[in-house]
mmCIF file of the C-alpha atoms, coordinates in Angstrom:
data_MODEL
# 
_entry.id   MODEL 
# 
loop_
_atom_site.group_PDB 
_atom_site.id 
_atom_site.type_symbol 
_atom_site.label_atom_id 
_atom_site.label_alt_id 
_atom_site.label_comp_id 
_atom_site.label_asym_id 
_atom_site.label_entity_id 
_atom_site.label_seq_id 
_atom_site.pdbx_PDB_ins_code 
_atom_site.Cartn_x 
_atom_site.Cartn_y 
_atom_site.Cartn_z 
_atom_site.occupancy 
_atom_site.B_iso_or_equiv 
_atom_site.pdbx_formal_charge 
_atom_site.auth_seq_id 
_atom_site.auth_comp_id 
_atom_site.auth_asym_id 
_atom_site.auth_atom_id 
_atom_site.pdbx_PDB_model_num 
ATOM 1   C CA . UNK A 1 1   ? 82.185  81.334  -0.989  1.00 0.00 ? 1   UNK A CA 1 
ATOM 2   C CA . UNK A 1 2   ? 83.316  82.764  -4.247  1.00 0.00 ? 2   UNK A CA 1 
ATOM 3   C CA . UNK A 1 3   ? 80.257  85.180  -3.914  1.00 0.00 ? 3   UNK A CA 1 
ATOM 4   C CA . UNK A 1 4   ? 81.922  86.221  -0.349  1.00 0.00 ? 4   UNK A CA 1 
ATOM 5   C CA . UNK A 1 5   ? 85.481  86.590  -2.083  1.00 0.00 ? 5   UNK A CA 1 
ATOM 6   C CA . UNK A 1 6   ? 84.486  89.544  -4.719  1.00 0.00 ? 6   UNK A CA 1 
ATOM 7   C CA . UNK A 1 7   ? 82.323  91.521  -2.144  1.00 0.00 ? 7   UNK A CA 1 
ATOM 8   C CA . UNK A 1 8   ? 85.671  91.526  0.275   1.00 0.00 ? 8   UNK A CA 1 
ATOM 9   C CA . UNK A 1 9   ? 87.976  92.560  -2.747  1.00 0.00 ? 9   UNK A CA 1 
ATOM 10  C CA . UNK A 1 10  ? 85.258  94.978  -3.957  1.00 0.00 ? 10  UNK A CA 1 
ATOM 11  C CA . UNK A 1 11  ? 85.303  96.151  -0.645  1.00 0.00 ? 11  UNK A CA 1 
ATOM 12  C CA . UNK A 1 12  ? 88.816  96.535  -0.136  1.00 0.00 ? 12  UNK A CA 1 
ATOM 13  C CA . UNK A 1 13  ? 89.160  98.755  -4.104  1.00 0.00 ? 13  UNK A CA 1 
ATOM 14  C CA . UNK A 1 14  ? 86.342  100.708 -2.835  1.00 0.00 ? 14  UNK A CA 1 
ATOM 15  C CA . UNK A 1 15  ? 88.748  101.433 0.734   1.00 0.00 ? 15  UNK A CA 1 
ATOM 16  C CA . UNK A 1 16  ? 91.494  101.924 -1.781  1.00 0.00 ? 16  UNK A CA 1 
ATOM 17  C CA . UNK A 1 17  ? 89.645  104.790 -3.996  1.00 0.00 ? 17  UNK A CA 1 
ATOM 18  C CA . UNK A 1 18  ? 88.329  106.602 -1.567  1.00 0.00 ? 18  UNK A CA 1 
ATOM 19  C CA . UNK A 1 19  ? 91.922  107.014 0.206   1.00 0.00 ? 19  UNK A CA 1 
ATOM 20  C CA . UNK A 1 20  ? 93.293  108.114 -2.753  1.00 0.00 ? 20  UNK A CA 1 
ATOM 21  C CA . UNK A 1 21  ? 90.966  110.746 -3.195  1.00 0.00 ? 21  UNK A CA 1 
ATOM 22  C CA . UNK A 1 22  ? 91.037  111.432 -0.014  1.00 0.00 ? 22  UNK A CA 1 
ATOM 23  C CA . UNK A 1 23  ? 94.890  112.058 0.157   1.00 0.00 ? 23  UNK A CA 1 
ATOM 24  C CA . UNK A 1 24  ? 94.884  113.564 -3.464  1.00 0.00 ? 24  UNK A CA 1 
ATOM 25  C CA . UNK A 1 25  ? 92.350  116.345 -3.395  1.00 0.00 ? 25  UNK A CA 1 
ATOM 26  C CA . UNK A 1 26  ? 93.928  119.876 -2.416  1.00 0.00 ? 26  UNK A CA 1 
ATOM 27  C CA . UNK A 1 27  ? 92.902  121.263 0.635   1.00 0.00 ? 27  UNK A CA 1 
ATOM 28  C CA . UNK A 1 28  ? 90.419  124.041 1.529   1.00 0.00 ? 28  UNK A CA 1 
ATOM 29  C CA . UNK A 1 29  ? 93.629  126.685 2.306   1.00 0.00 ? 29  UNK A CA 1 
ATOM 30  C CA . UNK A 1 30  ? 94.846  125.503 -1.435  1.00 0.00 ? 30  UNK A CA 1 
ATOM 31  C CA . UNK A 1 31  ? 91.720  125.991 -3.622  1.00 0.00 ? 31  UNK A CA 1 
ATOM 32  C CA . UNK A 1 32  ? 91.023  129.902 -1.986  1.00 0.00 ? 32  UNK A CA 1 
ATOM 33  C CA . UNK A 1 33  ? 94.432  130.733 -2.038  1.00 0.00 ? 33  UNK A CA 1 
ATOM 34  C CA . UNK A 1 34  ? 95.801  133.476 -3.747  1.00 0.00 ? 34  UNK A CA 1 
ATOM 35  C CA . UNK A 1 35  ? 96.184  133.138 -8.123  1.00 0.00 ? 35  UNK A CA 1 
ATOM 36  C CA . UNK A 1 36  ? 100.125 133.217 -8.665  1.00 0.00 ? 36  UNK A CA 1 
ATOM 37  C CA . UNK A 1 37  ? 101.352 135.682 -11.762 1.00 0.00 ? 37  UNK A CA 1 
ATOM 38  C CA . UNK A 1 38  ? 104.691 134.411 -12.449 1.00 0.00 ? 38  UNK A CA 1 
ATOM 39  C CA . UNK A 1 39  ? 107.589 136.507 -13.785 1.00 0.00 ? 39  UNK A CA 1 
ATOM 40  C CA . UNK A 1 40  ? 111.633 136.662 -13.099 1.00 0.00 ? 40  UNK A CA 1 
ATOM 41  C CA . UNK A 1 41  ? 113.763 139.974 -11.971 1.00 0.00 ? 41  UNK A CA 1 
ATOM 42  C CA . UNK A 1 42  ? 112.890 142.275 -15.021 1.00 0.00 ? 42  UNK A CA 1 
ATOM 43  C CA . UNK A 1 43  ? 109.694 141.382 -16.337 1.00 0.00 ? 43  UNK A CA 1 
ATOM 44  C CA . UNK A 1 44  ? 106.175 142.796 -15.679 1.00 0.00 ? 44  UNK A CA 1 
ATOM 45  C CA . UNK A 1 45  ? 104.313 140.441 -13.707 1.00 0.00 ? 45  UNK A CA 1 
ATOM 46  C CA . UNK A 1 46  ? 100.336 141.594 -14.430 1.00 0.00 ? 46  UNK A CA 1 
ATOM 47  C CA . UNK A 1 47  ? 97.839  140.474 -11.668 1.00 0.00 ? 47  UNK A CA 1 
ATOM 48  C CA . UNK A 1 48  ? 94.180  141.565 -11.641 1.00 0.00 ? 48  UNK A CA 1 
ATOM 49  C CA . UNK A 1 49  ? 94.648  144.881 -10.337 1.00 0.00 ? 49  UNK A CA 1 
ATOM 50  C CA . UNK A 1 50  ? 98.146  145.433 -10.802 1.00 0.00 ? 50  UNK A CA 1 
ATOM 51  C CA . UNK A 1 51  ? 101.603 145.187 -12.461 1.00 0.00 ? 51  UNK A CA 1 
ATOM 52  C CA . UNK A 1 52  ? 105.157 144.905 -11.002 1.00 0.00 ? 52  UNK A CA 1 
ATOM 53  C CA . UNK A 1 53  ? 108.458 145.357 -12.445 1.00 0.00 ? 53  UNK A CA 1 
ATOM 54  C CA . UNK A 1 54  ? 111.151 144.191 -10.097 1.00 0.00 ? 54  UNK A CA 1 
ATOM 55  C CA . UNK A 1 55  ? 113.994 146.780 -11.507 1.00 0.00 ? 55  UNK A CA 1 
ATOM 56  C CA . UNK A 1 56  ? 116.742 145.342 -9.356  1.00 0.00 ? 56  UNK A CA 1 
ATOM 57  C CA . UNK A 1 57  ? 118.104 144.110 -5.502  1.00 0.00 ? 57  UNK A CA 1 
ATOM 58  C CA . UNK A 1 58  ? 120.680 145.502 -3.440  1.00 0.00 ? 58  UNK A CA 1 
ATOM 59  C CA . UNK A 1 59  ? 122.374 144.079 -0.602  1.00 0.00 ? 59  UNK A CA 1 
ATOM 60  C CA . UNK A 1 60  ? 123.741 145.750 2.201   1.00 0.00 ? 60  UNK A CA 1 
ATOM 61  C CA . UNK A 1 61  ? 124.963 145.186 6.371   1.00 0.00 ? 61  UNK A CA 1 
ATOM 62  C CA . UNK A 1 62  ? 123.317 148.886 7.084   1.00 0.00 ? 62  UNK A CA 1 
ATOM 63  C CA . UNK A 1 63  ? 120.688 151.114 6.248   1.00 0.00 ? 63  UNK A CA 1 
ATOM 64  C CA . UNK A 1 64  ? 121.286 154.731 6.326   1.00 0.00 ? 64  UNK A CA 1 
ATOM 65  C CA . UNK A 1 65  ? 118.011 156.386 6.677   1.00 0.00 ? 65  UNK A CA 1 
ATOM 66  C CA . UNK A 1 66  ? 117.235 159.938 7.460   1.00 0.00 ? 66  UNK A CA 1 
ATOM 67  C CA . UNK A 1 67  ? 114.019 160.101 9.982   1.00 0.00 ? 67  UNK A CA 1 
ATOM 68  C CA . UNK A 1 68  ? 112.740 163.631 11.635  1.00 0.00 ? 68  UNK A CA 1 
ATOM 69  C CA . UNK A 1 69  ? 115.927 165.464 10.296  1.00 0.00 ? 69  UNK A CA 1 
ATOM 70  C CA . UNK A 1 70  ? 118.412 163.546 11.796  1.00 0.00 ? 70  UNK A CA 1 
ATOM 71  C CA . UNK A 1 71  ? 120.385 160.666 9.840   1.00 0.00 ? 71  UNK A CA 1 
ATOM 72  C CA . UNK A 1 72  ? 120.030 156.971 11.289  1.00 0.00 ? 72  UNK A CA 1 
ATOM 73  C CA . UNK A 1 73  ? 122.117 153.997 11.032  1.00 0.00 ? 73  UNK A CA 1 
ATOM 74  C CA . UNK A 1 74  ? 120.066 150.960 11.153  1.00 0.00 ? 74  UNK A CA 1 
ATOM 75  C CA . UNK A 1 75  ? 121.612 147.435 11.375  1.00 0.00 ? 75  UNK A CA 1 
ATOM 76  C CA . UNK A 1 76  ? 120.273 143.692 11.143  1.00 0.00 ? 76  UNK A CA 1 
ATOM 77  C CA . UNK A 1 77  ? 121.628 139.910 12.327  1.00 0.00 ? 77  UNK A CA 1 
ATOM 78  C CA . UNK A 1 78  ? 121.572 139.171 8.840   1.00 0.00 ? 78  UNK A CA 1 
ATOM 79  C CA . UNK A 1 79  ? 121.244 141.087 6.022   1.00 0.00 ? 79  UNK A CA 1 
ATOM 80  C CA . UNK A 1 80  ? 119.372 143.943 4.184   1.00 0.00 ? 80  UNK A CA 1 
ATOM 81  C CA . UNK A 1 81  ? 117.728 142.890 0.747   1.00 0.00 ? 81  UNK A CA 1 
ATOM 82  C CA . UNK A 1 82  ? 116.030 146.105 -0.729  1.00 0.00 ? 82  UNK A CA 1 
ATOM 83  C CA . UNK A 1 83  ? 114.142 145.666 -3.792  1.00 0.00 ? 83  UNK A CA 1 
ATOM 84  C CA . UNK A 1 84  ? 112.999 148.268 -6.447  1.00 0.00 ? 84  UNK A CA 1 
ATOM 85  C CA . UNK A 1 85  ? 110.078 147.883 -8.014  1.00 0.00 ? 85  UNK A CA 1 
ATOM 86  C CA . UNK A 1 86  ? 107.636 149.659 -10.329 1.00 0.00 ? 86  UNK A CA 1 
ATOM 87  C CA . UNK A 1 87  ? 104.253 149.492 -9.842  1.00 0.00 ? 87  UNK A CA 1 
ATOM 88  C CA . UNK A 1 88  ? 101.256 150.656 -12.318 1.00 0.00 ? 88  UNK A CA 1 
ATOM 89  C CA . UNK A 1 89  ? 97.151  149.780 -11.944 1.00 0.00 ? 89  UNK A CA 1 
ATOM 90  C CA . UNK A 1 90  ? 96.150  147.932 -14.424 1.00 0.00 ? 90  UNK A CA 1 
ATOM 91  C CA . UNK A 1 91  ? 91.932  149.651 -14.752 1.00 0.00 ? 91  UNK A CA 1 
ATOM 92  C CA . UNK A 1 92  ? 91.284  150.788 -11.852 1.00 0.00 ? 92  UNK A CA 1 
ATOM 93  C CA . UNK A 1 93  ? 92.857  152.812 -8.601  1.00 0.00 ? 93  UNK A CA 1 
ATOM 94  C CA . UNK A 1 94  ? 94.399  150.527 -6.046  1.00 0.00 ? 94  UNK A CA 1 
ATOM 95  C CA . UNK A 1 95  ? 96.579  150.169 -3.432  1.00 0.00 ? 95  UNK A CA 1 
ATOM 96  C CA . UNK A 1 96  ? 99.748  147.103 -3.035  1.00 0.00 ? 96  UNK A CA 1 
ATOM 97  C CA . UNK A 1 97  ? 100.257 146.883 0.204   1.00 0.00 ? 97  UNK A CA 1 
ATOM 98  C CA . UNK A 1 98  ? 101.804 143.562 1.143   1.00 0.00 ? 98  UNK A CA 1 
ATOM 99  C CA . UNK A 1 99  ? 105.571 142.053 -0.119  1.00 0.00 ? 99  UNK A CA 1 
ATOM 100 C CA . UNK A 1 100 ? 107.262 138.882 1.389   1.00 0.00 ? 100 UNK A CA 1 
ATOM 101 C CA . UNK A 1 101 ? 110.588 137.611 0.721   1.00 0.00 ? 101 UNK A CA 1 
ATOM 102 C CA . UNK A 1 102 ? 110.581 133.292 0.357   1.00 0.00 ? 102 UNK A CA 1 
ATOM 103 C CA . UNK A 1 103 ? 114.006 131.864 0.822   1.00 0.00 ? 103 UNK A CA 1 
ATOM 104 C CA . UNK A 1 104 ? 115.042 128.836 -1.331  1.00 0.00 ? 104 UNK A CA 1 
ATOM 105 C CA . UNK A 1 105 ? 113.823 126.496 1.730   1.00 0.00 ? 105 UNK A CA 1 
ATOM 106 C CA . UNK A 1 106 ? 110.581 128.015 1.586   1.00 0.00 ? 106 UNK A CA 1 
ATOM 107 C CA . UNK A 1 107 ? 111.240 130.783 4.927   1.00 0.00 ? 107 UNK A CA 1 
ATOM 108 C CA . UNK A 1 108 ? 109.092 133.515 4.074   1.00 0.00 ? 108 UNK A CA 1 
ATOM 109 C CA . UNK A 1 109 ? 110.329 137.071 5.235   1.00 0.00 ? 109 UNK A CA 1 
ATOM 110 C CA . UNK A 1 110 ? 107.733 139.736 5.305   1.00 0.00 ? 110 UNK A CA 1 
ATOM 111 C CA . UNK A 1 111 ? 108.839 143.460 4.673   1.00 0.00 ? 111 UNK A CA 1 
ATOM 112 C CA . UNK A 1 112 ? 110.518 144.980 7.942   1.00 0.00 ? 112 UNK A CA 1 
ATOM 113 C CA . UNK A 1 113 ? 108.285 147.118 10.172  1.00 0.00 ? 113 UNK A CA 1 
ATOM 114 C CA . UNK A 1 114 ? 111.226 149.016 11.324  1.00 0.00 ? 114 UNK A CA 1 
ATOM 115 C CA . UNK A 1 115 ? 111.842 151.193 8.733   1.00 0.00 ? 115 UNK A CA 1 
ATOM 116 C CA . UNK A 1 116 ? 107.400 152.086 8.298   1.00 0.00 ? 116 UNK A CA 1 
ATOM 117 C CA . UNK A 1 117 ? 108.344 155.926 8.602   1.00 0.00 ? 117 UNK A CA 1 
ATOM 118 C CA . UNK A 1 118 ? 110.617 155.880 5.369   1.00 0.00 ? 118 UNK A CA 1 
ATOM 119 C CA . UNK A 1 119 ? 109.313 156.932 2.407   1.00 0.00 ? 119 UNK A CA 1 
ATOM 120 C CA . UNK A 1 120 ? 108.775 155.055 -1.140  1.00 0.00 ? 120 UNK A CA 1 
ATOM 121 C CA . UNK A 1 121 ? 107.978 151.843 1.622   1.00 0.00 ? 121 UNK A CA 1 
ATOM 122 C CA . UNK A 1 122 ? 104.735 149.828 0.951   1.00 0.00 ? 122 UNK A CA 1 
ATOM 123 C CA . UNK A 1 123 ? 101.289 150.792 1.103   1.00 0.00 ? 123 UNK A CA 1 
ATOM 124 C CA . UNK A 1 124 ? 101.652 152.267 -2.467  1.00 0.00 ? 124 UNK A CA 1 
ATOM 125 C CA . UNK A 1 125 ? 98.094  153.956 -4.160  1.00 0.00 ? 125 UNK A CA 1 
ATOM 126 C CA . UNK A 1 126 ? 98.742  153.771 -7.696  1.00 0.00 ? 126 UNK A CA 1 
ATOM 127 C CA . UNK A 1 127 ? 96.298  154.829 -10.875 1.00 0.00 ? 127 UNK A CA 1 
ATOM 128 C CA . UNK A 1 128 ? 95.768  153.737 -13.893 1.00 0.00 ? 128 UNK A CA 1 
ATOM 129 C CA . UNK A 1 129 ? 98.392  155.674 -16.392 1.00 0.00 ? 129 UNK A CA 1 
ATOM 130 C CA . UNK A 1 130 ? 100.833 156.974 -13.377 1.00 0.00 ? 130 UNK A CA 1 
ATOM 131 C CA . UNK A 1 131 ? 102.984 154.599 -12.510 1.00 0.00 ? 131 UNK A CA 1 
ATOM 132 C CA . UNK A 1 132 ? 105.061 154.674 -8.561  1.00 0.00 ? 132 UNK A CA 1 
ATOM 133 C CA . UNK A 1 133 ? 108.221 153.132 -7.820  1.00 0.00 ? 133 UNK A CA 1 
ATOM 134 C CA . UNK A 1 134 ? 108.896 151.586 -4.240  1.00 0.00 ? 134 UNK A CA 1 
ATOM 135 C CA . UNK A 1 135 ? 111.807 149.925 -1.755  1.00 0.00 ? 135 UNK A CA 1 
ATOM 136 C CA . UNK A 1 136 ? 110.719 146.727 -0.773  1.00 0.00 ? 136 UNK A CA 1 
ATOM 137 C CA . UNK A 1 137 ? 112.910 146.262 2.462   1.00 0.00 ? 137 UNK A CA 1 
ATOM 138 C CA . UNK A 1 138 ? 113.755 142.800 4.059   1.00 0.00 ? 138 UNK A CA 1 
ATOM 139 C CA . UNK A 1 139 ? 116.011 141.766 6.834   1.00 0.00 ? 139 UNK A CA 1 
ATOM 140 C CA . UNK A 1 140 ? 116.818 137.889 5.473   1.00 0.00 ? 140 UNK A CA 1 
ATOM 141 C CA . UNK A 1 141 ? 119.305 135.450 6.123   1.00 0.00 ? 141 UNK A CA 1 
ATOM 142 C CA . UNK A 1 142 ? 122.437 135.322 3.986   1.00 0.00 ? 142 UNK A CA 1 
ATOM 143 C CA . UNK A 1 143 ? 121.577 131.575 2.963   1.00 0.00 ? 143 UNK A CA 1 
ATOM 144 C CA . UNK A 1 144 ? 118.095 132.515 2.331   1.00 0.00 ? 144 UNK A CA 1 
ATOM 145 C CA . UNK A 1 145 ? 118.835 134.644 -0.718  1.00 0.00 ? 145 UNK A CA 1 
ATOM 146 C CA . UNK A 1 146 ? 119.590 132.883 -3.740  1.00 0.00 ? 146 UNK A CA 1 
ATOM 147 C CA . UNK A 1 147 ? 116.784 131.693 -5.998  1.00 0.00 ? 147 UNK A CA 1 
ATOM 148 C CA . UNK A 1 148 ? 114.553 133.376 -4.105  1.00 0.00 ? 148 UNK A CA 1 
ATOM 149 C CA . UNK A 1 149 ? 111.401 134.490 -4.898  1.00 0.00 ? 149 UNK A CA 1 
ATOM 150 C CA . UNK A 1 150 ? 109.220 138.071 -4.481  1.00 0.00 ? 150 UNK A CA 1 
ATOM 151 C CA . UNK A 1 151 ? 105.316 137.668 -3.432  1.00 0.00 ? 151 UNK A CA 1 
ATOM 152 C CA . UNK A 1 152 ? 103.137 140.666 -3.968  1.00 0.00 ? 152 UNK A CA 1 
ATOM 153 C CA . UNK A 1 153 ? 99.864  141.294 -3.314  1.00 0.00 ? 153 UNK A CA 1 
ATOM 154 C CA . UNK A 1 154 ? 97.169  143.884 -2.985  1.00 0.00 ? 154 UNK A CA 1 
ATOM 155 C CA . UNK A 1 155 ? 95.763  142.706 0.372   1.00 0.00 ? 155 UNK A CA 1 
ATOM 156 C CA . UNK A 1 156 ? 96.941  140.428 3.085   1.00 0.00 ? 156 UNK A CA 1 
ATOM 157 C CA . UNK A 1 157 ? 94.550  137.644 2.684   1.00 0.00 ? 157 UNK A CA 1 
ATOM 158 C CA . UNK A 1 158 ? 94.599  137.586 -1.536  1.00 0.00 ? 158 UNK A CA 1 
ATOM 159 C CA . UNK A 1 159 ? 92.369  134.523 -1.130  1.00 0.00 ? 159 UNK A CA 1 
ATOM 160 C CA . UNK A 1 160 ? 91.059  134.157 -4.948  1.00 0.00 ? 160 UNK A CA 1 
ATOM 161 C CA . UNK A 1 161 ? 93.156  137.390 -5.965  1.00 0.00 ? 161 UNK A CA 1 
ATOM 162 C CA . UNK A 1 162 ? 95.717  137.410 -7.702  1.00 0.00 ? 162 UNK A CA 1 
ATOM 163 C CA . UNK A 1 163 ? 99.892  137.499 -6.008  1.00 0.00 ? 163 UNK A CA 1 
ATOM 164 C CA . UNK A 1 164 ? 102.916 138.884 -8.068  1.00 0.00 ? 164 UNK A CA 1 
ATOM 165 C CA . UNK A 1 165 ? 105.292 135.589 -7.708  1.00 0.00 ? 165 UNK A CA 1 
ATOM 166 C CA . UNK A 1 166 ? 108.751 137.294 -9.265  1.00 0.00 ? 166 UNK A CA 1 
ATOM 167 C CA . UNK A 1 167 ? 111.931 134.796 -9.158  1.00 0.00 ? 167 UNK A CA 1 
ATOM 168 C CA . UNK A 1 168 ? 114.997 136.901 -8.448  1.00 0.00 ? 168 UNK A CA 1 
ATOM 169 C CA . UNK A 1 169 ? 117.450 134.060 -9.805  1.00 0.00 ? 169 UNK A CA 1 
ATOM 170 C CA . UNK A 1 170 ? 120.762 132.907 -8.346  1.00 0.00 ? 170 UNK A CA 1 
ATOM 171 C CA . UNK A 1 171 ? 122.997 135.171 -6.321  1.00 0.00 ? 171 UNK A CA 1 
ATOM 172 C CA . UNK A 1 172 ? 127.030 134.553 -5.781  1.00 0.00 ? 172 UNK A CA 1 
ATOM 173 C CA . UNK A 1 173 ? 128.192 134.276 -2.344  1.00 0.00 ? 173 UNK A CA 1 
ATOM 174 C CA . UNK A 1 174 ? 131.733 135.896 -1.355  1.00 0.00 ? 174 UNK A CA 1 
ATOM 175 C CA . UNK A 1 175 ? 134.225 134.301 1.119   1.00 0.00 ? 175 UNK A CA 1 
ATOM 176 C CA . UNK A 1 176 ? 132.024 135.419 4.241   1.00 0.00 ? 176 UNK A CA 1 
ATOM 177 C CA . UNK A 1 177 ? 128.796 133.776 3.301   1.00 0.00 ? 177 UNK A CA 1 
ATOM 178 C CA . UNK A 1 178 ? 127.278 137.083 2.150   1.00 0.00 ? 178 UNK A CA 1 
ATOM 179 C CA . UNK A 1 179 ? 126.262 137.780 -1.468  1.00 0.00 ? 179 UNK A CA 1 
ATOM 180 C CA . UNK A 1 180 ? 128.649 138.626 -3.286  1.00 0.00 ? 180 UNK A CA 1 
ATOM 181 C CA . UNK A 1 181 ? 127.604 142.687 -4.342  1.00 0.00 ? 181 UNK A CA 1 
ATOM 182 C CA . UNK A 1 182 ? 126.996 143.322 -0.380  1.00 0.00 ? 182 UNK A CA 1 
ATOM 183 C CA . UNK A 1 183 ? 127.939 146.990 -0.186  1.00 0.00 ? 183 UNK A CA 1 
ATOM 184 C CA . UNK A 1 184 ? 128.418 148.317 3.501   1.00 0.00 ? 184 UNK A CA 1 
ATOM 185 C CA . UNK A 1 185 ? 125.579 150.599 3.996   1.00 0.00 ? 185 UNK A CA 1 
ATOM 186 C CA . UNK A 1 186 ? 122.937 151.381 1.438   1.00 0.00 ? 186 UNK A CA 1 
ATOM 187 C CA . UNK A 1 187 ? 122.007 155.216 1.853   1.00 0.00 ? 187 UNK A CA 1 
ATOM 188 C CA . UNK A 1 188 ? 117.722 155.650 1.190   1.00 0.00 ? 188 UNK A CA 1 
ATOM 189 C CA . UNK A 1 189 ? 117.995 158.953 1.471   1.00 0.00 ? 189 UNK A CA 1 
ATOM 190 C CA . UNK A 1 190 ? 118.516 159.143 -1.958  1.00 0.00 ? 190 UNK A CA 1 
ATOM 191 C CA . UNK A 1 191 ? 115.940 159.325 -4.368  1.00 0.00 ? 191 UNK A CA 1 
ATOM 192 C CA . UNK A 1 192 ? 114.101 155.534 -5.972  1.00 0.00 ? 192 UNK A CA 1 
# 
């Protein structure tokens, strides 16, 4: 009987252990994933093939953008968030080409297509010793832009490469829920 008794409870720390690991190891999507480079607005964040220097974000309700000579107004439901960042190779020639936006509840915002005839957008070829500045262009929610965070990567799927993770800190909200530096309409016609 007592022989019965420790092969049940062996049993039953065996079931126990192998949940655990089962519910503790990371999953497939987790161990391939992209390598995070972590940085705040400001620093260089160096990945394997490139750096970034998030120089600064602007707010704004329009874009003013000047497309086959004529000058367009372009509007969103929520709001405009247009980063500037620098961008050098690090040893070789390469191209960033993808930027998301994720919110504070974990939203991510991937650049706007709207604006892919501007210039200084993303797909940016840079060289080693020649560094290129760019707009990274988002159409976000007001709520969704404190603490957020910038993700940059060479390649869409940066599975086991690395992503430029840059925190862009808190932001103050004005009386209408929008941050509190909104301007009115944010002229890219003007040079990075």
């Amino acid at each position: 009987m007592m022989r019965k008794m420790a092969n049940v409870i062996l049993l039953l720390l065996a079931t126990a252990l192998c949940y655990g690991l089962q519910v503790s190891k990371p999953h497939y999507a987790e161990l391939i994933g992209p390598i995070p480079a972590y940085g705040k607005l400001g620093d260089a964040v160096v990945g394997r093939g490139f750096e970034a220097r998030a120089a600064k974000v602007a707010f704004a309700r329009n874009l003013k953008v000047d497309r086959y000579g004529q000058t367009k107004v372009f509007t969103t439901g929520g709001i405009w968030a247009v980063v500037t960042v620098e961008f050098a190779a690090s040893a070789q020639s390469t191209t960033v080409a993808v930027a998301s936006w994720r919110g504070p509840t974990g939203l991510a915002y991937d650049q706007t297509e709207r604006l892919s005839f501007a210039d200084g957008l993303l797909r940016v070829a840079i060289d080693p010793g020649l560094p290129k500045k760019a707009r990274l262009i988002f159409e976000v929610r007001p709520d969704e832009v404190s603490n957020a965070t910038l993700l940059i990567s060479e390649k869409l799927m940066s599975a086991l490469d690395s992503q430029a993770e840059i925190s862009l800190g808190p932001v103050a909200a004005g009386a209408d829920g929008l941050p509190a530096d909104t301007i009115d309409t944010l002229d890219l016609t003007q040079p990075i």
